[in-house]
One Martini backbone bead per residue (centre of mass of N, CA, C, O) as a GRO file, in nm:
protein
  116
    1UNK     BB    1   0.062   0.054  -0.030
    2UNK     BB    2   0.312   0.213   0.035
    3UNK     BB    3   0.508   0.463  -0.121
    4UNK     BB    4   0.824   0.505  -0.164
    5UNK     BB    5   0.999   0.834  -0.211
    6UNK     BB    6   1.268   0.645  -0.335
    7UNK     BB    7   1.045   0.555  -0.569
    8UNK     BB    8   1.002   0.585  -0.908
    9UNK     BB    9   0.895   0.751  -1.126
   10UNK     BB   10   0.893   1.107  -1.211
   11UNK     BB   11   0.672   1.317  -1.208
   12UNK     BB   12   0.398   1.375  -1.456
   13UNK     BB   13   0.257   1.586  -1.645
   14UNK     BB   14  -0.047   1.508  -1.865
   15UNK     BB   15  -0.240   1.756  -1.880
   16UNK     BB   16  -0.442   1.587  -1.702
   17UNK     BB   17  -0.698   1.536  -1.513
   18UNK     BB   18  -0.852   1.347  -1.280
   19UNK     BB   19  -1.039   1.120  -1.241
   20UNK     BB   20  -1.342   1.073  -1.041
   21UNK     BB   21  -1.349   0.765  -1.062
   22UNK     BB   22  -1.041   0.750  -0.916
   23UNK     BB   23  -1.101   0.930  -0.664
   24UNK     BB   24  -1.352   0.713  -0.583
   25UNK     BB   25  -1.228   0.483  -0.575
   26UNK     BB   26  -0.989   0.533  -0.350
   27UNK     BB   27  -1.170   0.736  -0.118
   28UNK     BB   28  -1.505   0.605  -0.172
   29UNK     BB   29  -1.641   0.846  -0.288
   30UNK     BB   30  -1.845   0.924  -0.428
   31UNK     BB   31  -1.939   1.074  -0.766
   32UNK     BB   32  -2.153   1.268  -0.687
   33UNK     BB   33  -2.041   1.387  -0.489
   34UNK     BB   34  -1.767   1.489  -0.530
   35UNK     BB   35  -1.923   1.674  -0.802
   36UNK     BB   36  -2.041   1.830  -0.597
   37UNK     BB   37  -1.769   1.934  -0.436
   38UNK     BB   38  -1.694   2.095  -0.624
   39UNK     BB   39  -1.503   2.399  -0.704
   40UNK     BB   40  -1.409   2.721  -0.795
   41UNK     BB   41  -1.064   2.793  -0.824
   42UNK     BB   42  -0.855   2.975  -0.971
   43UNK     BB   43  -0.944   2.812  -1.239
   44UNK     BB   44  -1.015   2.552  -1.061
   45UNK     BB   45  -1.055   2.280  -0.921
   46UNK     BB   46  -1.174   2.132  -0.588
   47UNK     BB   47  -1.167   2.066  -0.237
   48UNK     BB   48  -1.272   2.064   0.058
   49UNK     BB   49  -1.090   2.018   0.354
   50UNK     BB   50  -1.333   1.968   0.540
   51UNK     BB   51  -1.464   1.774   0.408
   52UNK     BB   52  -1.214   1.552   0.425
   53UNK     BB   53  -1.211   1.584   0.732
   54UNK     BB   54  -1.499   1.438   0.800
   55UNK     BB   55  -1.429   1.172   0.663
   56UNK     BB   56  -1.214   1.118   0.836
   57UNK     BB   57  -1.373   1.061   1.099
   58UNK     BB   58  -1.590   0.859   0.971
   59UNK     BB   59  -1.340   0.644   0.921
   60UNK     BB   60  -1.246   0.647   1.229
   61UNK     BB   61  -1.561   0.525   1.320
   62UNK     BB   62  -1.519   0.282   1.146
   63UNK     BB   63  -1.195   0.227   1.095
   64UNK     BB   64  -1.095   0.254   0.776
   65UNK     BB   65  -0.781   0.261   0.750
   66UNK     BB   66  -0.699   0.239   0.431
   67UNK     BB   67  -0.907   0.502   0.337
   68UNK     BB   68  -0.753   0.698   0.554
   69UNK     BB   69  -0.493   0.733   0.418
   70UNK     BB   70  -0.585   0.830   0.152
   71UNK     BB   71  -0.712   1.091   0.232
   72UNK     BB   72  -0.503   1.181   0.413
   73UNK     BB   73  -0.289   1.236   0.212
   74UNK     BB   74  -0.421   1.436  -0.009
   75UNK     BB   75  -0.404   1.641   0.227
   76UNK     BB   76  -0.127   1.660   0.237
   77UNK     BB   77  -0.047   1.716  -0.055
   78UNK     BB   78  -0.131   2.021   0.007
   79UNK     BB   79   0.041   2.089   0.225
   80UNK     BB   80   0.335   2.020   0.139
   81UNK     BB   81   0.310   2.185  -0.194
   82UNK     BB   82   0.036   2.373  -0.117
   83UNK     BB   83   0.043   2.595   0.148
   84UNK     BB   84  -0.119   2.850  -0.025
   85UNK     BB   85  -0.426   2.735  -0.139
   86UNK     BB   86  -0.589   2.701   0.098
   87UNK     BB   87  -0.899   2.517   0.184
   88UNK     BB   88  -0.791   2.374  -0.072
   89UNK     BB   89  -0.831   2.077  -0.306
   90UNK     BB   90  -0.657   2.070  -0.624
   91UNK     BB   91  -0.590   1.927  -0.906
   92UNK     BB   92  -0.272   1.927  -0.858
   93UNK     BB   93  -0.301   1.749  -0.606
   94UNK     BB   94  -0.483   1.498  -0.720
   95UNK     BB   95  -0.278   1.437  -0.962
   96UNK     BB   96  -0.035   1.351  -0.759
   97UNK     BB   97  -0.213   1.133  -0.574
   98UNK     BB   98  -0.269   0.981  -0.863
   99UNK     BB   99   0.017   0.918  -0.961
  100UNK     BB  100   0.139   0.744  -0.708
  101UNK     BB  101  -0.150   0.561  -0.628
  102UNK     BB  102  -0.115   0.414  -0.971
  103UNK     BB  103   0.176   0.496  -1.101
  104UNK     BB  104   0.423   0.549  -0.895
  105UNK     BB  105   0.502   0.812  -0.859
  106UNK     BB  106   0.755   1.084  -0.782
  107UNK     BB  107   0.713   1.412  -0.629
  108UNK     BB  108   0.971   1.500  -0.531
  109UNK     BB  109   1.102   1.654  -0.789
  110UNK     BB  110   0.886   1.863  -0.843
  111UNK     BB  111   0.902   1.994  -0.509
  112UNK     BB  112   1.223   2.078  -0.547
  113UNK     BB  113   1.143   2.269  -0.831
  114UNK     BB  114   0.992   2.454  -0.653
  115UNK     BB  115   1.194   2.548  -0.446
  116UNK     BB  116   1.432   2.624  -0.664
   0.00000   0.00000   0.00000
């Protein structure tokens, strides 16, 4: 399940952002939901933070915690990648989320690229 980030080839963005279908498979979360919760953020998709902290609570009390690390992650990949995003997770961080997570690419080059 875990992928660790010293291995994997370096994350490409492929130009297309994650589809609904996959970000649904991975979280769990239903595609009619996730779609009503998309919100447009400074011209591209989001979804609230709150939201999906809500979901992890609910899933900490279900227990389903293999579902709860993927969400959890999710929710990380905004705040390690892009500190300044407000509170919503955009299109940018669920494409590196689901790069991960489906293809196994590695996220630090690109991080480190922004750093420097």
């Amino acid at each position: 399940m875990d992928i660790p980030l010293s291995r994997g080839v370096p994350y490409k963005h492929l130009e297309q952002h994650a589809c609904i279908s996959t970000l649904s498979s991975i979280t769990k979360i239903p595609q009619d939901t996730l779609k009503s919760r998309l919100v447009d953020i400074k011209s591209t998709k989001a979804i609230s933070q709150r939201f999906l902290e809500a979901y992890l609570f609910q899933l900490s009390t279900e227990r389903d915690w293999e579902i709860f690390m993927n969400v959890l992650a999710l929710t990380l990949y905004r705040v390690m990648l892009f500190r300044y995003a407000g509170d919503y997770i955009d299109y940018a961080a669920m494409d590196i989320f689901v790069a991960v997570r489906t293809r196994s690419e590695n996220p630090v080059p690109k991080f480190f690229s922004m750093i420097f």
